[in-house]
N, C-alpha and C positions, 0 to 999 in steps of 0.2 A: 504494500500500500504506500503511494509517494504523498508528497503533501507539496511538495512545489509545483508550481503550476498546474493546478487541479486543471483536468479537464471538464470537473462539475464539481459544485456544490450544494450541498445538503442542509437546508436549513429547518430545524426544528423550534417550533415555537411551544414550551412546557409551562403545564399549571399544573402543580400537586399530580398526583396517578405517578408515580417514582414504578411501579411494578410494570404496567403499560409501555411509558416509556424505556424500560430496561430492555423490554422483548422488542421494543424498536429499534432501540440503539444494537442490539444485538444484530437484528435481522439486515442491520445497516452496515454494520461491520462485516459481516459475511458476503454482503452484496457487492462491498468496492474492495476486497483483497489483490482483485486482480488487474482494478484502474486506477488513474489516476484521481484522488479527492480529499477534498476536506468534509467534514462537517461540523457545522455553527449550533448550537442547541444555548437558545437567548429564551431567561426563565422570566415569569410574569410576577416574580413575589411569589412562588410557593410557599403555603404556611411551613414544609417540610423543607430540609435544606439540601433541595435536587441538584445548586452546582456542587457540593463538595462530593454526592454520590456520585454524580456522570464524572469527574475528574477520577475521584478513588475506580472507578469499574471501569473508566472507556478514556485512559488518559490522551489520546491522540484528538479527544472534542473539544472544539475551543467553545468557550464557555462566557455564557455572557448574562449577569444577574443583573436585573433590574429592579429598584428599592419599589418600586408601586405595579400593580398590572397595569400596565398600557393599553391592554388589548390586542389584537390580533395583528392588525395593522400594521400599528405602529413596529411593534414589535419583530415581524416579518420583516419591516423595512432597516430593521437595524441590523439584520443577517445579509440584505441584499446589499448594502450598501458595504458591507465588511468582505462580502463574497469575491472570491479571485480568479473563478472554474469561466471557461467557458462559458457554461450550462448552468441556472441552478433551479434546485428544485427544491420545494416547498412542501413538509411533509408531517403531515401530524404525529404527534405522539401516543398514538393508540396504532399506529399502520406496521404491519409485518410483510415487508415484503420479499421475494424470492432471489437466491443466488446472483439472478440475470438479468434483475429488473434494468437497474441505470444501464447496463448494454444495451437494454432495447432501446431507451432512452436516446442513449447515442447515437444508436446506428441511424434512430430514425431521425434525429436531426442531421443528420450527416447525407442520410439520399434526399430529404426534400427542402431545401432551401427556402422554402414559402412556410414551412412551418413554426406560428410566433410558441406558441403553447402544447404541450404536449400534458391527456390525462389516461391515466386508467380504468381498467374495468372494476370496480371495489363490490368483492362481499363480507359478510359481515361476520360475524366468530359463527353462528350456525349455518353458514352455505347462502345466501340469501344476497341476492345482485340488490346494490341500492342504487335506484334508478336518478339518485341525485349527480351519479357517476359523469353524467354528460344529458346536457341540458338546452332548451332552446330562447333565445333571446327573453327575455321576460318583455316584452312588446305590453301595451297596454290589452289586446284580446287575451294573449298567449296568460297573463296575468289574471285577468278575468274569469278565464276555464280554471283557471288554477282555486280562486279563491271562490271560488263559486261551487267548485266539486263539479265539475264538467270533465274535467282529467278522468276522473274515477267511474265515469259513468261511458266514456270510451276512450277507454287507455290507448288503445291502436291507431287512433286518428292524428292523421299528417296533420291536420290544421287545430283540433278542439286540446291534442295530446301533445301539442309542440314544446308544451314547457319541458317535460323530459325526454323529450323524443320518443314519443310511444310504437313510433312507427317504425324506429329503424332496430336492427339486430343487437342486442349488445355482445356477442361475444365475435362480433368483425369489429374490424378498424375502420374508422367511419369522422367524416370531418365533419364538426359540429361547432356549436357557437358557443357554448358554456362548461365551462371545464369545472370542477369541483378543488378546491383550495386544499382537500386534504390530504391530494397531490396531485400539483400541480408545476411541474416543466416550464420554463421558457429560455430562449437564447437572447443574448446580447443584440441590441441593433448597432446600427450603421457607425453610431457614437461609443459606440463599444458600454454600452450603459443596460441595466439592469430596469424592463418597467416595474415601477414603487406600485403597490398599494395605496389607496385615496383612502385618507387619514382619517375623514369623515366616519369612516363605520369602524366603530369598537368589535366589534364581530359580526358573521354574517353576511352575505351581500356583497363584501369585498370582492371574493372570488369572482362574480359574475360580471363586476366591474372592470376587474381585472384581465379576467376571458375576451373583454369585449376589448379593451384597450389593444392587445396583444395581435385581435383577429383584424384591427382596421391598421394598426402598426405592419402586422408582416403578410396579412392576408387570407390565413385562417390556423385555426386552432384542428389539432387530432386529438383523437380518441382510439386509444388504440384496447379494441377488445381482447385480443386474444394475450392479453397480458395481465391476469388476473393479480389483487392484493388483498390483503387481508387488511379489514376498516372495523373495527371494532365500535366505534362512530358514540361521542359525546360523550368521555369520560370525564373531560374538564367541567361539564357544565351539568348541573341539576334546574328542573323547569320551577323558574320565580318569575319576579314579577319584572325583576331587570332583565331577564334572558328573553321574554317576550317582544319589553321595550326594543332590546336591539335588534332582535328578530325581523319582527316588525316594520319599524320603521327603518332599517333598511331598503325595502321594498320601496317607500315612500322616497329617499335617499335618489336611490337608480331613476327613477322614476322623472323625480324631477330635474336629475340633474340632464335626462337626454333624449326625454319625450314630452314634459310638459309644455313646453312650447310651440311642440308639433302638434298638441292632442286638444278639441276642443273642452270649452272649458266647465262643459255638463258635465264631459267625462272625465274631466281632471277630479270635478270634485265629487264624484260616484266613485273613482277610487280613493281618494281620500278616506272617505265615509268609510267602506269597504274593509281598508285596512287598519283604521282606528278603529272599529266597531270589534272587527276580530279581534283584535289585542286586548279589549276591555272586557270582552266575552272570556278571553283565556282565562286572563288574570284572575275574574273573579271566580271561576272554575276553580283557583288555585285556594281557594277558602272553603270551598266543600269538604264534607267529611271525607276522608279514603276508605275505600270498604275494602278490606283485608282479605284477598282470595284464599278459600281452603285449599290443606295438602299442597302450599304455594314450592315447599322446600322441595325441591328433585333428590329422589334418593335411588340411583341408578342399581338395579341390583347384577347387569351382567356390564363388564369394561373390558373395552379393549384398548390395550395398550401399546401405540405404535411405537417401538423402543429395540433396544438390546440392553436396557440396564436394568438387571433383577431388584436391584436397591429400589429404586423407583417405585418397582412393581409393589416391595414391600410397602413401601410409603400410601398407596391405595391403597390398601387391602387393609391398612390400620386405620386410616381416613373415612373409608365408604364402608366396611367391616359393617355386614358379614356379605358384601357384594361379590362375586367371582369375578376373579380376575386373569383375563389370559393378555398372551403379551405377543407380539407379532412385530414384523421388520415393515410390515406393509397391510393394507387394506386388504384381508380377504370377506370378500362379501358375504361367504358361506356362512361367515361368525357372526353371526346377530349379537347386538349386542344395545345396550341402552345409550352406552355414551361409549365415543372415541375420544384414547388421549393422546394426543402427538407429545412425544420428547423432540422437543427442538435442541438441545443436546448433542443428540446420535441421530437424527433423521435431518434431509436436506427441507431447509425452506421452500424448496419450489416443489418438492416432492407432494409435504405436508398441503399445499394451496392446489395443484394438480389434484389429489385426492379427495380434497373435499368441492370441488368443483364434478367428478369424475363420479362421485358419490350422492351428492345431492344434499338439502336441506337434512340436519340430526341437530345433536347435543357432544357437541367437540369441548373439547379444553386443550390448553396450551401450556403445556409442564415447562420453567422455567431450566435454563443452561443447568444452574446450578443445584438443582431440583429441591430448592426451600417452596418454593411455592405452584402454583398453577390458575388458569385464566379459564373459570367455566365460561358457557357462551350467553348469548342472549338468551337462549330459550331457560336458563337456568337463573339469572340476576338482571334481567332488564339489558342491560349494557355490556353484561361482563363482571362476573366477580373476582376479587382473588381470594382462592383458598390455600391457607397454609399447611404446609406438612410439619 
């Protein structure tokens, strides 16, 4: 791994999740072994103190603590702006990606020259494409279907489905308008310069600003499907009444910053309505009682364990006790089983994402290098938990 003259770089933006981000930084060190790179990991004030862990576990990260959360933005722009790589890329701290990912990255800015942004295909810890993956202009209509539930009522449709692209394939390579910020590619222009993120949005909404800057700077943005990553999606953030606000009113944000002028002004203020109306509906949502689902905890009683390390396998069987636990180098289909565990340890990252892609929507977890802990998926904690061994 060089560090002069990166041919790319890796900017992570961290809030608290130290365990999330570990299996990133891990999945990121295995990824550039064989290129040229750096990577920037700029914290937002974690209550937990994530630079002196990424230093002590991944000292080759340069590191960069900021005394307040800035937000997403801001913060992003203090890795691009420190970035030396050719290329860099923007990459959340929940994302596990495979051996090969920044090669595809490379090659593919390297054969199309028109290409400003480069994103992937993201599913989620149970197998599960999140169609936020690549997106279509947020247009005043395309916005409309969206907040209206028109999307949901025909997802297929080129024109009512264009917010996510409901029409086109996700697992091809497909040039689209709206890249997802939870990674997201871009190459240097003409000035040899990095485009910034619009400071305006604390979180949110940047991304799509971003995509759009990127696709009238170099001409269009890719999406490349057959390049799947693991997005574990929204560890830094729990749903309140600020997570809303930014939500939100980013929509409002894009909106006015590059259509309200074009858009008459019934309709400017039908989406107005529209998108405060929603946000005031959430928030107080956020006051209702939560009804507690029964039998919520998942208690797998058959595991399979995609490994070669028996310790491991002890470490489940004292964890999930009195579950059966068998232990394999790979997915045999034959072995039913309640939940799959990947050792990212002993199994290759592109292996693990091939797999569960190959496999379908389950109940996966992601046993850590070091094997103190592991990462149930959504269908077991919402987002992703971690469980200690």
């Amino acid at each position: 791994m060089k560090q002069h003259n990166p041919d790319i770089s890796i900017i992570i933006v961290s809030y608290n999740s130290w365990e999330f981000l570990d299996l990133t930084l891990f999945s990121v060190s295995k990824a550039i072994e064989d290129i040229s790179a750096e990577v920037i990991v700029v914290d937002n004030a974690s209550s937990i103190n994530i630079v002196d862990r990424v230093r002590q576990s991944y000292p080759f990260v340069i590191t960069v603590g900021n005394n307040e959360n800035l937000g997403f933005s801001k913060a992003n722009n203090i890795g691009l702006k420190m970035a030396k790589g050719k290329i860099a890329v923007l990459v959340n701290p929940d994302i596990i990606v495979g051996e090969d990912t920044f090669k595809v990255v490379l090659n593919h800015f390297d054969q199309d020259p028109v290409a400003g942004g480069i994103g992937l295909r993201m599913i989620n810890g149970e197998g599960n494409y999140l169609k936020e993956s690549m997106r279509g202009l947020p247009t005043p209509f395309a916005s409309f279907c969206k907040i209206t539930g028109l999307v949901s009522l025909f997802p297929k449709s080129k024109q009512i489905a264009r917010y996510y692209h409901g029409d086109l394939d996700e697992t091809q390579n497909q040039k689209v308008d709206v890249l997802a910020g939870a990674f997201l590619a871009q190459r240097r222009d003409d000035n040899g310069e990095f485009e910034l993120l619009d400071e305006q949005y604390f979180m949110y909404g940047e991304d799509i600003d971003l995509s759009y800057c990127l696709m009238n700077k170099f001409g269009s943005n890719h999406f490349l499907g057959a390049a799947p990553i693991i997005h574990f999606k929204g560890k830094s953030t729990v749903a309140s009444k600020e997570i809303y606000q930014y939500f939100y009113q980013s929509m409002w944000i894009f909106h006015r910053k590059y259509f309200f002028k074009k858009t008459f002004f019934l309709v400017n203020a039908l989406i107005w309505v529209a998108i405060n109306g929603i946000q005031v509906l959430k928030t107080a949502m956020l006051e209702l009682p939560v009804r507690t689902a029964k039998n919520k905890t998942f208690r797998p009683s058959r595991i399979l364990l995609i490994s070669h390390d028996e310790k491991l396998k002890d470490k489940l069987g004292e964890t999930y006790h009195p579950a059966e636990i068998f232990i394999s180098e790979k997915i045999d289909e034959s072995q039913m089983s309640d939940m799959i565990v990947f050792d990212m340890g002993s199994i290759s990252l592109k292996d693990i994402i091939t797999g569960i892609v190959k496999n379908g929507t389950g109940a996966y977890a992601y046993a850590s290098p070091d094997g103190k802990y592991m990462i149930e998926n959504s269908l077991v904690g919402g987002k992703g938990q971690v469980v200690y061994f």
